[in-house]
C-alpha positions in Angstrom: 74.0 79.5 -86.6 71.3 81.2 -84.8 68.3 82.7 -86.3 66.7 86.1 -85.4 63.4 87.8 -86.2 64.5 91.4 -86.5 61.1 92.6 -88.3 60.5 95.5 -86.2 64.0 96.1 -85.2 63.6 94.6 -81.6 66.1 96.8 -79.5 67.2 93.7 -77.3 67.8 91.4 -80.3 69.6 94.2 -81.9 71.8 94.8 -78.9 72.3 90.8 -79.1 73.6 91.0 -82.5 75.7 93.8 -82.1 77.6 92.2 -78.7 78.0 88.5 -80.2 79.0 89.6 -83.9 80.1 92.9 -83.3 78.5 96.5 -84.4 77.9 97.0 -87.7 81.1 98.9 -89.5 81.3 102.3 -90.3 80.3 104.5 -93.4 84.0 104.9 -93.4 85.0 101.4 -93.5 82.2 101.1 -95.9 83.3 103.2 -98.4 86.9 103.0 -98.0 88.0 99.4 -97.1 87.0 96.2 -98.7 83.7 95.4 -99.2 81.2 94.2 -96.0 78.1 93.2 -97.9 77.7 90.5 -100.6 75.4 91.5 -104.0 71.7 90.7 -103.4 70.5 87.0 -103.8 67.2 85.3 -103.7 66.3 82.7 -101.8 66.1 79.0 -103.4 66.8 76.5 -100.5 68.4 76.2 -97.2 68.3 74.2 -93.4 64.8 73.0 -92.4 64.6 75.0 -89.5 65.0 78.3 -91.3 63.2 77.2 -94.3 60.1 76.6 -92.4 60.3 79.7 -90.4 60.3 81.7 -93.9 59.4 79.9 -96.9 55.8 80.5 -96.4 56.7 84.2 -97.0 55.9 84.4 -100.7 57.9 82.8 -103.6 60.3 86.5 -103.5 62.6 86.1 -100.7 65.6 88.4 -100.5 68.8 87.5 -99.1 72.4 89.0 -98.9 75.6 88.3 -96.5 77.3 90.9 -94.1 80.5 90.6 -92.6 80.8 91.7 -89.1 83.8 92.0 -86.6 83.5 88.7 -84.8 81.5 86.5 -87.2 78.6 87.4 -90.4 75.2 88.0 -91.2 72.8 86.5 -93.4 70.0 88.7 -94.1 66.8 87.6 -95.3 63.9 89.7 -96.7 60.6 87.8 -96.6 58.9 89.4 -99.5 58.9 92.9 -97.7 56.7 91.6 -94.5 58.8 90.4 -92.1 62.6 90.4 -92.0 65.4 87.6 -90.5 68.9 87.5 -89.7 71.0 84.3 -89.5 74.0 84.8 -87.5 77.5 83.1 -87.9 80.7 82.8 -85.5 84.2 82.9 -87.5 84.7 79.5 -88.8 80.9 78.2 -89.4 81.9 79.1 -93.6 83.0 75.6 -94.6 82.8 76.4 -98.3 80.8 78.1 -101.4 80.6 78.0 -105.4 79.3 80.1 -107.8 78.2 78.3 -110.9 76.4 78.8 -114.6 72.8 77.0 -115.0 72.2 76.0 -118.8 69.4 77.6 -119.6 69.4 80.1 -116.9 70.5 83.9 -117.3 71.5 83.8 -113.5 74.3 82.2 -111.4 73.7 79.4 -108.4 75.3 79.9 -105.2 75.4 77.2 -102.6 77.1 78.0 -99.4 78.2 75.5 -97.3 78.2 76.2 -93.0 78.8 74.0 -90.4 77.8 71.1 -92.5 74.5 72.4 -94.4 73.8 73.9 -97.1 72.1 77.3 -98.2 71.3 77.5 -102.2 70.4 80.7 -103.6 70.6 82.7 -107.0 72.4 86.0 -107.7 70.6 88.5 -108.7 73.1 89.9 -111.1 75.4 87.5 -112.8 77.8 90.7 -113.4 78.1 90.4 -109.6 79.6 87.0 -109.6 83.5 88.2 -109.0 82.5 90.6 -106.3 80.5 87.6 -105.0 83.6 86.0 -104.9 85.7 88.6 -103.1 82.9 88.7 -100.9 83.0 85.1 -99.6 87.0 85.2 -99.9 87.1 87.6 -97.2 85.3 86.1 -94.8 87.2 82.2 -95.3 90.1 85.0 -93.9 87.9 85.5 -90.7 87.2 81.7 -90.7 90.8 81.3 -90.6 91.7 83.7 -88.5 
């Protein structure tokens, strides 16, 4: 896991991203193969040393997953001020689940990599099966 600050769009970082991870796919793949980006999350918990780089962002922190060539990204939207990127090498997805709260109109996600755990909330319950294909996809790059 490695954590970038990508709020202005750093060239050098972005160059970083792009070699370790691979470039972003095209508006081909995009709209033609399966899907590269998860439904939109929000931000509930996650490792210590991202939560105190971005929790004292605001109480509306954005988040969503995109799957690169040689690994993922977690994006995170710190209430429209600064922006983050969480990398992931193939295999660092040890697990997720997607679960009802009583009470709540949303879904839970927890996503487990390399032995920690991020907990967020989907946006859009509807979402929850393309959630699912979502994190399906990349246990196949885990694996492969």
């Amino acid at each position: 896991m490695q954590l970038y600050d990508v709020s202005l769009y750093p060239p050098a970082t972005m160059r970083e991203i792009n070699l370790k991870y691979g470039a972003p796919h095209s508006w081909r793949e995009r709209l033609f193969g399966p899907a590269v980006g998860s439904p939109g999350m929000d931000w509930l918990s996650g490792p210590a040393e991202v939560a105190e780089v971005i929790e004292p962002l605001g109480p509306r922190i954005r988040m969503n997953a995109e799957r690169r060539p040689n690994g993922w990204l977690l994006h995170i939207n710190g209430s429209l001020r600064r922006f983050y990127q969480v990398g992931f090498e193939p295999g660092e997805l040890q697990g997720w689940n997607l679960h009802d709260v009583p009470g709540e109109r949303y879904q839970r996600v927890e996503i487990r990599t390399s032995g920690q755990i991020w907990q967020c909330r989907l946006r859009d319950s509807a979402r929850g099966e393309a959630l699912q294909a979502f994190f399906q996809r990349l246990s196949l790059l885990s694996h492969s």
